[in-house]
matplotlib code that plots the C-alpha trace (Angstrom):
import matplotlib.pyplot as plt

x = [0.0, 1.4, 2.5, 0.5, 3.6, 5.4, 6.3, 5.7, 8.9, 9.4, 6.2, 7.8, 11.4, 9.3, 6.9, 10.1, 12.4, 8.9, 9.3, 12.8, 12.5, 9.3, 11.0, 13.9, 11.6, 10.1, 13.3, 14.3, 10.7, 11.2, 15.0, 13.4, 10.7, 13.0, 15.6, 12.2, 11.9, 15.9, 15.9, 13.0, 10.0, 6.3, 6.4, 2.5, 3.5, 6.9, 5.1, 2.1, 4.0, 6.6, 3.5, 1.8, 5.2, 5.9, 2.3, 2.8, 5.8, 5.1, 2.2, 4.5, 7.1, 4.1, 3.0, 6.8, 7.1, 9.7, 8.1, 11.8, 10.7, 7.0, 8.1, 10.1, 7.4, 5.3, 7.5, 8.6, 4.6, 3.9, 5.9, 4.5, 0.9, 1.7]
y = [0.0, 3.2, 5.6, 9.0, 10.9, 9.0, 11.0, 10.2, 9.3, 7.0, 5.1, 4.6, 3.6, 1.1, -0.2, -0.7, -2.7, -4.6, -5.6, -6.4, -9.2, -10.8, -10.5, -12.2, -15.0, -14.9, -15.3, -18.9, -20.0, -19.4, -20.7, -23.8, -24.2, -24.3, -27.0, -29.1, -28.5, -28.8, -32.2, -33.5, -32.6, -32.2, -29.5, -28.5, -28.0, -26.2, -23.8, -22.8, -22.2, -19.9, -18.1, -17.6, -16.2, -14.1, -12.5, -11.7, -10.5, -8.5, -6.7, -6.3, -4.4, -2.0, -1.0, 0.3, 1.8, -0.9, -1.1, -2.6, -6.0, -4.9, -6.0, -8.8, -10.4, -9.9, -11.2, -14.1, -15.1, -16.0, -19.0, -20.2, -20.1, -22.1]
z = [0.0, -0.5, 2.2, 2.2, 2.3, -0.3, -3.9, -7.2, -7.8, -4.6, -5.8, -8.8, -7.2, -5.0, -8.0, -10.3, -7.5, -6.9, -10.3, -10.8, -8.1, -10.0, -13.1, -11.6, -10.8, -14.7, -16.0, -14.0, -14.8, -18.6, -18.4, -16.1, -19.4, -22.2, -19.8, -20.1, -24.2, -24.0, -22.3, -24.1, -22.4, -22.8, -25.7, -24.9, -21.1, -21.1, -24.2, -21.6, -19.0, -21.1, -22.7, -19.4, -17.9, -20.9, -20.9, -17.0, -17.7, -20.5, -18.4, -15.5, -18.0, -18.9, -15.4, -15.4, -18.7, -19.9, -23.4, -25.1, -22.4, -23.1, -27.0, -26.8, -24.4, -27.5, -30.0, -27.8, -27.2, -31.0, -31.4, -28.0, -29.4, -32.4]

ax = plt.figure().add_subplot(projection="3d")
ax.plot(x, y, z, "-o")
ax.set_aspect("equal")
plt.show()
C-alpha cells in the first residue's frame, strides 16, 4: 500500500524494485521451461508455462514503462501459441 507521504517518484522507485524481483523469478521460470523443451520434455506444457510467464511479464514491464521488455514479451509469445 502506498505511504500517504510517499512521492511520485518514490512510488515509482518502490513499483520498479517490486518488479525487478518478480522478473527475476520470470526469467528462472522461462529458463526452467526451455531446460524441459531442452531435455525433451512435454512441448505443450513447457510452451504454456513460457507463454503464461511471458504474458505476466510482458504486463508487469508495462506498469513500469519498460516497453523494449513490453516488445520482446510480444514477440517471444507467437511461437509459444503455435
Amino acid at each position: 500500500m502506498a505511504d500517504m507521504d510517499e512521492t511520485p517518484g518514490q512510488f515509482e522507485a518502490r513499483l520498479r524494485a517490486t518488479f525487478e524481483e518478480e522478473a527475476r523469478a520470470h526469467v528462472r521460470a522461462l529458463a526452467a521451461a526451455i531446460g524441459t523443451l531442452d531435455a525433451g520434455g512435454s512441448g505443450i506444457g513447457a510452451a504454456e508455462d513460457m507463454l503464461a510467464t511471458l504474458h505476466t511479464l510482458k504486463g508487469a514491464a508495462r506498469a513500469v514503462d519498460l516497453t523494449d521488455l513490453e516488445l520482446l514479451c510480444h514477440m517471444m509469445e507467437r511461437p509459444c501459441m503455435a
